[in-house]
MARSETOR-279334 format. One record per residue (C-alpha): x negated, y, z; chain; residue in one letter; residue number from 1. Coordinates in nm, 2 decimals. Each point is the difference from the previous one (the first is absolute). Example, Ala and Ser with C-alpha at 12.3 -4.5 7.8 and 13.67 -1.06 7.14 Angstrom:
BEGIN
[[-1.23; -0.45; 0.78]; 'A'; 'A'; 1]
[[-0.14; 0.34; -0.07]; 'A'; 'S'; 2]
//
This chain:
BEGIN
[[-5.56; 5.19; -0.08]; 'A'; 'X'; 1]
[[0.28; -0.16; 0.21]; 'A'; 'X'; 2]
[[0.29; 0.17; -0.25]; 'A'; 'X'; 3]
[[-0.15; -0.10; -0.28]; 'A'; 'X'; 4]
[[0.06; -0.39; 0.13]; 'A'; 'X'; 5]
[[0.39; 0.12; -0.10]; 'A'; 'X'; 6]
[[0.05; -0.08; -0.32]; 'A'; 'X'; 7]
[[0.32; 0.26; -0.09]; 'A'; 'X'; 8]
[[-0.21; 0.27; 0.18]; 'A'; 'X'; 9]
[[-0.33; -0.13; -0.23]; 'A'; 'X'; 10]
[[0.26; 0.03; -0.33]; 'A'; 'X'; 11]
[[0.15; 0.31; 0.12]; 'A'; 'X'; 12]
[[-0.36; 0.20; 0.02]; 'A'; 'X'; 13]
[[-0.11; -0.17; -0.33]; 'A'; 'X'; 14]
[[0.35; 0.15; -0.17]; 'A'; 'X'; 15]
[[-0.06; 0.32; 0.13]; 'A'; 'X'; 16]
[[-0.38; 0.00; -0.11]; 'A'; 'X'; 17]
[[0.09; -0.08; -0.37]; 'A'; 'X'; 18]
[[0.30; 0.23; -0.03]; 'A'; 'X'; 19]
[[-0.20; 0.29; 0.12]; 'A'; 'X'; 20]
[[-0.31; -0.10; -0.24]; 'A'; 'X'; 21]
[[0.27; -0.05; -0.27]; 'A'; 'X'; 22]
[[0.11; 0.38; 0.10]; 'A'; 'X'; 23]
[[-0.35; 0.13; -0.02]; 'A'; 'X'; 24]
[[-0.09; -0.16; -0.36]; 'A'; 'X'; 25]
[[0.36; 0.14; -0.12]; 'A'; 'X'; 26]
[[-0.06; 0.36; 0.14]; 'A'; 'X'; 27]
[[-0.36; 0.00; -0.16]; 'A'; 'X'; 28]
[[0.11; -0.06; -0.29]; 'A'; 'X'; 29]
[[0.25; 0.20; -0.01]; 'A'; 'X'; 30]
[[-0.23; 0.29; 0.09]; 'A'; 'X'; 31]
[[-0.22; -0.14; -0.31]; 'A'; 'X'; 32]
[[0.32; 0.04; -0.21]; 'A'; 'X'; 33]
[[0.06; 0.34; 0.11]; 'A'; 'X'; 34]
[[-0.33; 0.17; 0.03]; 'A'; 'X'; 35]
[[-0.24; -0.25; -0.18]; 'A'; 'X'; 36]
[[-0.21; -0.02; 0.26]; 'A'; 'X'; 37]
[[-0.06; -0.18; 0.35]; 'A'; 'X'; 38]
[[0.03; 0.14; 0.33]; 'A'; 'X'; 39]
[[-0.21; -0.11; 0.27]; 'A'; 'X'; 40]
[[0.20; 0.20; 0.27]; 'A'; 'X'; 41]
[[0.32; -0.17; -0.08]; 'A'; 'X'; 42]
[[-0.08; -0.38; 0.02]; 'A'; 'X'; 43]
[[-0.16; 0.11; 0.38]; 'A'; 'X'; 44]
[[0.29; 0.17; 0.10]; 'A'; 'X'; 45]
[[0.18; -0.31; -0.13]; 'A'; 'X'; 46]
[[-0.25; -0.21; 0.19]; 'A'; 'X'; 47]
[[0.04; 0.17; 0.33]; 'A'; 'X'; 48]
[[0.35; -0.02; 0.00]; 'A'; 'X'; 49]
[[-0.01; -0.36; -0.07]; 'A'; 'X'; 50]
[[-0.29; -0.06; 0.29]; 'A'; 'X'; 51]
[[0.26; 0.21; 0.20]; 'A'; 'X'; 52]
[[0.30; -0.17; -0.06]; 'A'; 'X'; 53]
[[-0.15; -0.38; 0.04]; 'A'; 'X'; 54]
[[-0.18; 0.14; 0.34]; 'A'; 'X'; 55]
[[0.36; 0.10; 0.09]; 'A'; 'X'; 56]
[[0.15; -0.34; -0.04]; 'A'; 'X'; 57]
[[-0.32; -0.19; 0.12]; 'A'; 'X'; 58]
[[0.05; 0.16; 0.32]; 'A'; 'X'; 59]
[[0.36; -0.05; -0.01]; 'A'; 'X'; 60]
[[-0.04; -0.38; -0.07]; 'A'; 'X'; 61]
[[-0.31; -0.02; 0.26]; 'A'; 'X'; 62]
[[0.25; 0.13; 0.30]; 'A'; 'X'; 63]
[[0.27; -0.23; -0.13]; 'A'; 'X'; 64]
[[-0.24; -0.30; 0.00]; 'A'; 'X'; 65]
[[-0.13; 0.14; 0.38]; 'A'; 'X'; 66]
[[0.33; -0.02; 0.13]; 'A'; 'X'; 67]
[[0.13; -0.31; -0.14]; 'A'; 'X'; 68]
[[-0.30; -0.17; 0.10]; 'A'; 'X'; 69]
[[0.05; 0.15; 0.35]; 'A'; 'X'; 70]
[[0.38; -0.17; -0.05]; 'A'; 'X'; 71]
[[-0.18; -0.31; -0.08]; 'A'; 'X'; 72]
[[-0.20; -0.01; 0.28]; 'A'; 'X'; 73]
[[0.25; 0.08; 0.25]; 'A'; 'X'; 74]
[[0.23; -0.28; -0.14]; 'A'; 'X'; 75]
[[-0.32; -0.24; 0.02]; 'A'; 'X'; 76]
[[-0.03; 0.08; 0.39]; 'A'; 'X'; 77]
[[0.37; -0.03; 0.02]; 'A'; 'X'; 78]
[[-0.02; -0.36; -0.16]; 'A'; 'X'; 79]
[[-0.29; -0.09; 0.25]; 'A'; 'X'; 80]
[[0.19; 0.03; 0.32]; 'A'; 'X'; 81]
[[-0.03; 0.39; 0.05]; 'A'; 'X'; 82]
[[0.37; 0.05; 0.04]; 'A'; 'X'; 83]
[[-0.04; 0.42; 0.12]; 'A'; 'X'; 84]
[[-0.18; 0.04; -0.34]; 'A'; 'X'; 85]
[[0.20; 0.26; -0.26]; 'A'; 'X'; 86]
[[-0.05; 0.17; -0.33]; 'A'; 'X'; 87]
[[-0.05; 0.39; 0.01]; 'A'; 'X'; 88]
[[0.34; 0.13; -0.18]; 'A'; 'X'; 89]
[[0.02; 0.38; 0.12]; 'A'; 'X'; 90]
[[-0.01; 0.10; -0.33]; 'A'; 'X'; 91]
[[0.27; 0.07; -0.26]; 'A'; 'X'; 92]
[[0.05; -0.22; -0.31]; 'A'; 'X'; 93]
[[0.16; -0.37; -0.17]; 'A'; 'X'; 94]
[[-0.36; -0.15; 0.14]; 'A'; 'X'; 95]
[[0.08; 0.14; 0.35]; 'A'; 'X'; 96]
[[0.36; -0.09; 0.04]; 'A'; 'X'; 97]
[[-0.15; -0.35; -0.14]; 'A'; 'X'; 98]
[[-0.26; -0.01; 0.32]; 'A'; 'X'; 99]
[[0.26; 0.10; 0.26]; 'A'; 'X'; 100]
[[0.23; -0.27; -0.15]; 'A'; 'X'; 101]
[[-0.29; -0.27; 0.08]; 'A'; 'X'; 102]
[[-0.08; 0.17; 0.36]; 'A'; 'X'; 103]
[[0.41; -0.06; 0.07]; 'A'; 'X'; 104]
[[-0.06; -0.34; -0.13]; 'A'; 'X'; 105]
[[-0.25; -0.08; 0.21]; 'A'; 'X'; 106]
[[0.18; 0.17; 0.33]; 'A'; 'X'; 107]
[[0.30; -0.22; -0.08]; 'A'; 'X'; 108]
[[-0.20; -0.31; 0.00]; 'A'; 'X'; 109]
[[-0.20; 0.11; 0.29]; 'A'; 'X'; 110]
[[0.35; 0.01; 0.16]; 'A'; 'X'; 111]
[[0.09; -0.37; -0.07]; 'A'; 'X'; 112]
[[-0.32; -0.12; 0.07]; 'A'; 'X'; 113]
[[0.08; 0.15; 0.33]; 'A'; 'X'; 114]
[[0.33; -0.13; 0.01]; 'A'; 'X'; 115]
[[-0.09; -0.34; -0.08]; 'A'; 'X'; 116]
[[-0.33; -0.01; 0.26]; 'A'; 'X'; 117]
[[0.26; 0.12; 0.27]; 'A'; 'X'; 118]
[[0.25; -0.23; -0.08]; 'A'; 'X'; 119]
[[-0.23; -0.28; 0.00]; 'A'; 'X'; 120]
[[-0.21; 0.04; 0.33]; 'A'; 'X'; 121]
[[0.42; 0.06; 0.14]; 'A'; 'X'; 122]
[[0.06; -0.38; -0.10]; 'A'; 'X'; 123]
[[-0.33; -0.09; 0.08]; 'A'; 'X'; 124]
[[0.01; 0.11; 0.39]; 'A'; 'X'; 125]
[[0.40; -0.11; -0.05]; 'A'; 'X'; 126]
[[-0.07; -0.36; -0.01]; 'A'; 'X'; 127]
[[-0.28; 0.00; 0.13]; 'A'; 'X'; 128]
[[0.19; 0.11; 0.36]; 'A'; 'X'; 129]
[[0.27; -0.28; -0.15]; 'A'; 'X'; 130]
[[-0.24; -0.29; -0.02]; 'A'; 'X'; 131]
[[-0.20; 0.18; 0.35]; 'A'; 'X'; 132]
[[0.33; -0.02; 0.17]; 'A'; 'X'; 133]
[[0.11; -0.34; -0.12]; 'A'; 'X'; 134]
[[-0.33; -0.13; 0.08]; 'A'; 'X'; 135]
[[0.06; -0.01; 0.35]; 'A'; 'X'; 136]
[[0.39; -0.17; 0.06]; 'A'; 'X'; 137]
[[-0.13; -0.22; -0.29]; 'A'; 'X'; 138]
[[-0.35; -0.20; 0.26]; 'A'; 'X'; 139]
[[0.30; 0.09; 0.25]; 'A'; 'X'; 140]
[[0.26; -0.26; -0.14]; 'A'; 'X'; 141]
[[-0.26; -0.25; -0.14]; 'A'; 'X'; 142]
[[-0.16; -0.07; 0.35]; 'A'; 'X'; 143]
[[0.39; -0.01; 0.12]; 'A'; 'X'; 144]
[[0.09; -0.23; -0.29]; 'A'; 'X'; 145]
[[-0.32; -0.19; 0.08]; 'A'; 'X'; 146]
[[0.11; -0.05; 0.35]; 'A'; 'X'; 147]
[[0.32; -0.10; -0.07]; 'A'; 'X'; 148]
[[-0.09; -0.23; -0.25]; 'A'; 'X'; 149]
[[-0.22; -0.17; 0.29]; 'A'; 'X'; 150]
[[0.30; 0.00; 0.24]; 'A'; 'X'; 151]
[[0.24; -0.18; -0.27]; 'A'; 'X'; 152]
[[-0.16; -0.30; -0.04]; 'A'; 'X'; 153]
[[0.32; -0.19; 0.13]; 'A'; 'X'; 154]
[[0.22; 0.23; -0.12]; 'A'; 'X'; 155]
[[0.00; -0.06; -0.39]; 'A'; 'X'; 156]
[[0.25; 0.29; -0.08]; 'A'; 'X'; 157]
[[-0.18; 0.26; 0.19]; 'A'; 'X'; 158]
[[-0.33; -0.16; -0.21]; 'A'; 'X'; 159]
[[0.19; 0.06; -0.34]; 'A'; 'X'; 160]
[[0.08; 0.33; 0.08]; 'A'; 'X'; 161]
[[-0.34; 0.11; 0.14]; 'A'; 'X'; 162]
[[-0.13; -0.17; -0.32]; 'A'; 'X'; 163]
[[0.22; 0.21; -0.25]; 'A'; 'X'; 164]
[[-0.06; 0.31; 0.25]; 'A'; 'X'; 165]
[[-0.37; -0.03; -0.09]; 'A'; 'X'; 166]
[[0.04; -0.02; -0.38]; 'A'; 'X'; 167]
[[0.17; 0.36; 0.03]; 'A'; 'X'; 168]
[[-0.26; 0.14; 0.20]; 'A'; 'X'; 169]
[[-0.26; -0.13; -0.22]; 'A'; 'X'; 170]
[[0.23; 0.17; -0.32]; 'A'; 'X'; 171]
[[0.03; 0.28; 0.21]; 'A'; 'X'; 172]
[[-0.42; 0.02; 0.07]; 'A'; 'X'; 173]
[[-0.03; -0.09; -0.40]; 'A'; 'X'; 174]
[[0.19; 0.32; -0.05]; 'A'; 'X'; 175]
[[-0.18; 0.23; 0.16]; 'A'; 'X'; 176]
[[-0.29; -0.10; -0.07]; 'A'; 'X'; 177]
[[0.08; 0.00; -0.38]; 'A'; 'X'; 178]
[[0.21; 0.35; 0.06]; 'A'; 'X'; 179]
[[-0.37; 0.15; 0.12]; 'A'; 'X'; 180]
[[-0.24; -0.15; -0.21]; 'A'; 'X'; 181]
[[0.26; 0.16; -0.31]; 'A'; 'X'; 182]
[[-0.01; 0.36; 0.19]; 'A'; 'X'; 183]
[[-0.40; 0.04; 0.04]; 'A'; 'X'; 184]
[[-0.01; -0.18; -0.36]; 'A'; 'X'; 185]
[[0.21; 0.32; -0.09]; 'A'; 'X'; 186]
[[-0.17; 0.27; 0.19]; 'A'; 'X'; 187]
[[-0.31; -0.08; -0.13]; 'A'; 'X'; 188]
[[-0.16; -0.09; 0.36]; 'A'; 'X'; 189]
[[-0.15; -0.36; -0.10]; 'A'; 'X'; 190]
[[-0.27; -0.03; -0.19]; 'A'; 'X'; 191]
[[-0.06; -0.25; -0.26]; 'A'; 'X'; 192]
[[-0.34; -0.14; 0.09]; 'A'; 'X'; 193]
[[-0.12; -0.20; -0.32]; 'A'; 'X'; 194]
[[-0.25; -0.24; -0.04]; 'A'; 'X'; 195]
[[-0.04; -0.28; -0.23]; 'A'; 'X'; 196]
[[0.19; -0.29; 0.07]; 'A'; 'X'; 197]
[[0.01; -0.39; -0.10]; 'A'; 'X'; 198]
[[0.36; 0.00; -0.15]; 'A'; 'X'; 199]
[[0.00; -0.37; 0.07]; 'A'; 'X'; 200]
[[-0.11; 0.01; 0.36]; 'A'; 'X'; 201]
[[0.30; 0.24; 0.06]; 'A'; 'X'; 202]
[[0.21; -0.25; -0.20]; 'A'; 'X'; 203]
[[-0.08; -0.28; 0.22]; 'A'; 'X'; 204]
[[0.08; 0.19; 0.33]; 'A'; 'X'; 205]
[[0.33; 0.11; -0.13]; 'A'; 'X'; 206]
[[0.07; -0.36; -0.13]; 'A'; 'X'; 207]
[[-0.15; -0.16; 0.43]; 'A'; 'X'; 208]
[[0.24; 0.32; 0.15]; 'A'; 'X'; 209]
[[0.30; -0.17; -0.18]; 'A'; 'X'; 210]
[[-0.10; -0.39; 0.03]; 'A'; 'X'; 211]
[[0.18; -0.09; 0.32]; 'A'; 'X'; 212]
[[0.29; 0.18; -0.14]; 'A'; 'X'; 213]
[[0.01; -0.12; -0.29]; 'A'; 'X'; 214]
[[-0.04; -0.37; 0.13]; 'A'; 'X'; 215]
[[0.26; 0.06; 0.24]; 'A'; 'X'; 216]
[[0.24; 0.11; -0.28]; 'A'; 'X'; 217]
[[-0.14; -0.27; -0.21]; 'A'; 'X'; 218]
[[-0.11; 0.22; -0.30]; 'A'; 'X'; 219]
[[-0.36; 0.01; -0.20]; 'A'; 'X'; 220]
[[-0.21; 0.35; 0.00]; 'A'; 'X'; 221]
[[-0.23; -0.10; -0.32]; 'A'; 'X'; 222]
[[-0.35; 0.20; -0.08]; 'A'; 'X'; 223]
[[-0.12; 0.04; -0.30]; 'A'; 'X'; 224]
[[-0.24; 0.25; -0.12]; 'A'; 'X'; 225]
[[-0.44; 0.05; -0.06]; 'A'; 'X'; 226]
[[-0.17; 0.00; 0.31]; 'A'; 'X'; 227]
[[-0.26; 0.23; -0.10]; 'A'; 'X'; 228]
[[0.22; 0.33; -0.07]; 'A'; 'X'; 229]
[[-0.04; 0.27; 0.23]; 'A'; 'X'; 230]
[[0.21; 0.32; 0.05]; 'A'; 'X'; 231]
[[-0.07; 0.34; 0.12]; 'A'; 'X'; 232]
[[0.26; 0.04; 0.28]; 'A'; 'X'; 233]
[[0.09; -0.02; 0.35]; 'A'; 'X'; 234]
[[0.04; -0.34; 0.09]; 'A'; 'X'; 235]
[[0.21; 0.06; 0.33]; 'A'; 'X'; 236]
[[0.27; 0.23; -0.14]; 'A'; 'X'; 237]
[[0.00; -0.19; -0.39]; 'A'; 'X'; 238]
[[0.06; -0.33; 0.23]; 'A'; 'X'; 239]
[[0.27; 0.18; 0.19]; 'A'; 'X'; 240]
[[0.17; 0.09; -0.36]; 'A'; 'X'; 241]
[[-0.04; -0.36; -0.17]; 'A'; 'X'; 242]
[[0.08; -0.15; 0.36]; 'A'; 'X'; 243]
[[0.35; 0.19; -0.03]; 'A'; 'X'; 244]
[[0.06; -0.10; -0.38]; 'A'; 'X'; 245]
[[-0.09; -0.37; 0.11]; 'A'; 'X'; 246]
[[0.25; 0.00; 0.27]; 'A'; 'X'; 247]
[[0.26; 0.16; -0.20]; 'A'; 'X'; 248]
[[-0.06; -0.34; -0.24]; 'A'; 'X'; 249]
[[0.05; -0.23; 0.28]; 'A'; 'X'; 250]
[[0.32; 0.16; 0.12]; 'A'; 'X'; 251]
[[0.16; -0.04; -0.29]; 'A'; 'X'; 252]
[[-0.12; -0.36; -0.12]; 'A'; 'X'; 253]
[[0.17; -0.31; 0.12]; 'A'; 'X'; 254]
[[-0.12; -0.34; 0.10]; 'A'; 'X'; 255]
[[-0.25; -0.15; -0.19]; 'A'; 'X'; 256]
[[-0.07; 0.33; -0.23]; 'A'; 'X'; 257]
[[-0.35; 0.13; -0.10]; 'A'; 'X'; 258]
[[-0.14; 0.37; 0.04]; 'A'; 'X'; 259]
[[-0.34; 0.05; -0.23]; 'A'; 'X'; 260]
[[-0.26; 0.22; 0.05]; 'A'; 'X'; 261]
[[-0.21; 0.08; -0.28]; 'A'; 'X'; 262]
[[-0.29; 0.22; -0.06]; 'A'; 'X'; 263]
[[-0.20; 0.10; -0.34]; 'A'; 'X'; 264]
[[-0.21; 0.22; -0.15]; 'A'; 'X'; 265]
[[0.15; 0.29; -0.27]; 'A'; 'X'; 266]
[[-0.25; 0.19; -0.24]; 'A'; 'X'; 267]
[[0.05; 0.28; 0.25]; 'A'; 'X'; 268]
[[0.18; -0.11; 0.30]; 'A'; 'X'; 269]
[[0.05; -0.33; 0.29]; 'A'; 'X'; 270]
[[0.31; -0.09; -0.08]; 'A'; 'X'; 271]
[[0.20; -0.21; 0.36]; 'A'; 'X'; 272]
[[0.32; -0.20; -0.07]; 'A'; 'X'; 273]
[[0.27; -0.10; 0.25]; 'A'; 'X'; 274]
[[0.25; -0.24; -0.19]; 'A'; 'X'; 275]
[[0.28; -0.25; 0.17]; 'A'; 'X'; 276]
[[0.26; -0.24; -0.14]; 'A'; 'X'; 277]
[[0.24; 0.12; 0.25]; 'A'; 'X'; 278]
[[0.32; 0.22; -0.05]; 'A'; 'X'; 279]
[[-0.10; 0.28; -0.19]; 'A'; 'X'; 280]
[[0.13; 0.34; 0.06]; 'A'; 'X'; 281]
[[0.34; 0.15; -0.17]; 'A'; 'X'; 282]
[[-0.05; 0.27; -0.30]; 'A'; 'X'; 283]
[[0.18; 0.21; 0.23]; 'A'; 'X'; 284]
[[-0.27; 0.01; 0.25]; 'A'; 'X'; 285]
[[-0.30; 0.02; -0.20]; 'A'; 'X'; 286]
[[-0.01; 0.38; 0.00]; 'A'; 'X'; 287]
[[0.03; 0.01; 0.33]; 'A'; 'X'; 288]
[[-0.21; -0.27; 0.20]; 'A'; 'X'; 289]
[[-0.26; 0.24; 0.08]; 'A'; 'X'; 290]
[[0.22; 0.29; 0.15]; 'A'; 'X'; 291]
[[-0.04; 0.00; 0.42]; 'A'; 'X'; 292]
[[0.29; -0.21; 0.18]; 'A'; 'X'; 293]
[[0.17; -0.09; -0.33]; 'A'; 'X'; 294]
[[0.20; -0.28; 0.08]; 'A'; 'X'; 295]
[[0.12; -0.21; -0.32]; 'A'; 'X'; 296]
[[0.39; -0.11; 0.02]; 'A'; 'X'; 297]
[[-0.11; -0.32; -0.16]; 'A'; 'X'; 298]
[[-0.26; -0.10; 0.26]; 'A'; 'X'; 299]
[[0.05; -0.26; 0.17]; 'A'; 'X'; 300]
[[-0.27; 0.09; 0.23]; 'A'; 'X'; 301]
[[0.17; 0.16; 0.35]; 'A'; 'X'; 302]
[[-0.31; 0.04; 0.18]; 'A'; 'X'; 303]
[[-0.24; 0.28; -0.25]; 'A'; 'X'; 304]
[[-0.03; 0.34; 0.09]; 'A'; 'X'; 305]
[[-0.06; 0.13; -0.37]; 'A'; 'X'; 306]
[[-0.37; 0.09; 0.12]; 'A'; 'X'; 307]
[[-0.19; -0.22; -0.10]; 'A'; 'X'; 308]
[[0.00; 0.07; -0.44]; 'A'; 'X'; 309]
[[-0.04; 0.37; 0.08]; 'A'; 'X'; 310]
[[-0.25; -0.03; 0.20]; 'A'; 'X'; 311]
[[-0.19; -0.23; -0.19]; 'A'; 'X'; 312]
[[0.03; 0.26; -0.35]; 'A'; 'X'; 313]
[[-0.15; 0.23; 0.24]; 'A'; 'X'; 314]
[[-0.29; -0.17; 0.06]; 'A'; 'X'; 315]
[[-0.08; -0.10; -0.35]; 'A'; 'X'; 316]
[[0.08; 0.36; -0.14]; 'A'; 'X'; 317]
[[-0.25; 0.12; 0.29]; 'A'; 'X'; 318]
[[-0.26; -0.17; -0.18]; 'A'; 'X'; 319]
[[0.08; 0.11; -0.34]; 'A'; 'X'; 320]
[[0.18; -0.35; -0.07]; 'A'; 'X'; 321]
[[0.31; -0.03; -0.16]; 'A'; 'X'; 322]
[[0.29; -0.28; 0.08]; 'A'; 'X'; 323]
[[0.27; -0.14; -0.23]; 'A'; 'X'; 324]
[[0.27; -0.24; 0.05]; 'A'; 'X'; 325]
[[0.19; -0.25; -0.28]; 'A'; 'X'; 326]
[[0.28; -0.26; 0.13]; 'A'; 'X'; 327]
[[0.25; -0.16; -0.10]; 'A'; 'X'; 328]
[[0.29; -0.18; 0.16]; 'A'; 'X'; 329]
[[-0.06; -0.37; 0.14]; 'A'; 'X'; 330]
[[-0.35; 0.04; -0.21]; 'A'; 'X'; 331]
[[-0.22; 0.17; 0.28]; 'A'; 'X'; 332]
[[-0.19; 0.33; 0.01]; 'A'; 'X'; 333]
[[-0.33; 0.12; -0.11]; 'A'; 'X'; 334]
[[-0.20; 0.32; 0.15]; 'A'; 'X'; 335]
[[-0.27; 0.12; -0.20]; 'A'; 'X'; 336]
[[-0.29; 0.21; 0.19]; 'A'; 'X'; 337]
[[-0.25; 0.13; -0.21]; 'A'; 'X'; 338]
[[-0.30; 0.21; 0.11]; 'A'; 'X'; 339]
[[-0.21; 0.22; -0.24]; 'A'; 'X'; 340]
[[-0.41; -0.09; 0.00]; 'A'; 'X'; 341]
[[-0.17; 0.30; 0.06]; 'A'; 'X'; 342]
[[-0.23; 0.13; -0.29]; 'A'; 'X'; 343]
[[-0.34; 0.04; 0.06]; 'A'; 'X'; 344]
[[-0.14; 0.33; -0.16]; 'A'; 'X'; 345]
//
């Protein structure tokens, strides 16, 4: 019996049992005391009434159990995505007011999961009508700036300024772009497609996206790592998050500085490093390099857009990844990825 699984409810019958067989042995004997002699009629009279009473509160226990397992159940349908489901409370009583407490609960949270669903499909279709109507000026200006860049050849200061005319459109592109890659990470509307990747093949595509810049800024992107570990993720948007953390390294190294890429294997997680010699990042900032458009006062970099970090801690906490950062001051920086090995059962 289910209320016998209750071990106060099993002590509470077993308490009542013995005090009423206690009562029954002390009332026959005090008949045998009085009369010297047993009576038959008394001990089932005694009986009856005990049969009676622990009847009474076996039923009474049995509804209890009925309707807290109906709680439970309603609760349980709740947890599994049935957000109309509520406990029965049109009764009177401490375990009633307790179930229309829980049915309030769950209303309330109904109402910010509402909230927070509206608010995010608003700054969903928000930027996505931003980056839609940027989109458009934006191949506008680059086939003028194109134009005029072929028009300029003998005129080297209307060259210079087409030139620094296209860096701000592409900042401007790398913006939006970023800006609604964040937004449907944040709705919910991507999907993380995983599959099981050769860490070290992603490495060395990151590491050939970067050579000709690094070259060209004379700085060394060094590898190092086993080439057999795989990891269970998807390789376009985990390449979009290191791709970010890598050009954050390069942006803030100098001439002949080194950004290292490292990869091993953890007893339970793939573990990616991004370290650099370069110029580390004040205490100040530290808490704050992965909030959207924060913009350090020590920076020397003029051109970021404070997109880049965020959207990278996005990406790894999308795939249940986590992302910490140590630096110190004319030292360098070091992220740390890590990404838990799922279990097999």
């Amino acid at each position: 019996m289910k209320i016998f699984a209750n071990k106060d409810i099993k002590r509470f019958f077993l308490s009542i049992s013995i005090i009423l067989l206690v009562f029954l042995l002390l009332a026959e004997a005090l008949v045998w005391l009085l009369y010297k002699e047993f009576s038959l009629w008394f001990p089932l009279l005694s009986l009856l009434t005990a049969g009676g009473i622990l009847s009474v509160c076996f039923w009474y226990f049995s509804r209890q159990n009925k309707i807290m397992e109906n709680a439970v159940s309603q609760i349980d349908a709740y947890l599994a995505g049935d957000v109309n489901a509520r406990i029965d409370c049109d009764d009177e009583g401490e375990l009633y007011r307790l179930f229309h407490s829980v049915n309030s609960l769950a209303a309330v949270l109904n109402a910010h999961v509402t909230n927070e669903l509206r608010e995010k499909e608003f700054l969903k279709n928000t930027i996505s009508d931003i980056s839609h109507q940027l989109k458009t000026p934006l191949a506008a200006l680059n086939i003028y700036n194109g134009l005029m860049q072929d028009e300029a050849e003998e005129l080297p200061a209307l060259k210079e300024f087409a030139t620094l005319s296209e860096q701000e459109l592409d900042r401007i592109e790398t913006l939006v772009q970023n800006l609604l890659k964040i937004t449907k990470l944040d709705a919910g509307s991507i999907v993380i497609e995983t599959a099981t990747e050769n860490v070290a093949d992603m490495m060395n595509d990151i590491e050939l996206h970067f050579a000709y810049r690094a070259r060209q800024e004379q700085k060394e992107i060094v590898l190092s790592g086993p080439d057999t570990l795989s990891l269970l993720c998807d390789r376009d948007w985990l390449m979009e998050a290191i791709n970010n953390i890598v050009k954050n390294a390069l942006d803030h190294t100098e001439k002949g500085d080194t950004v290292r890429i490292e990869w091993r294997a953890l007893p339970s997680a793939v573990q990616i490093v991004v370290k650099d010699n370069g110029s580390g990042i004040h205490p100040e900032d530290l808490h704050h390099i992965f909030k959207r458009f924060y913009r350090s006062r020590f920076s020397k970099d003029t051109q970021g857009i404070g997109l880049g970090l965020p959207l990278a801690k996005a990406i790894i906490e999308a795939h249940n990844g986590t992302i910490e950062v140590d630096s110190e001051l004319g030292i360098g920086t070091t992220f740390l990825m890590n990404f838990l090995i799922p279990t097999k059962l």
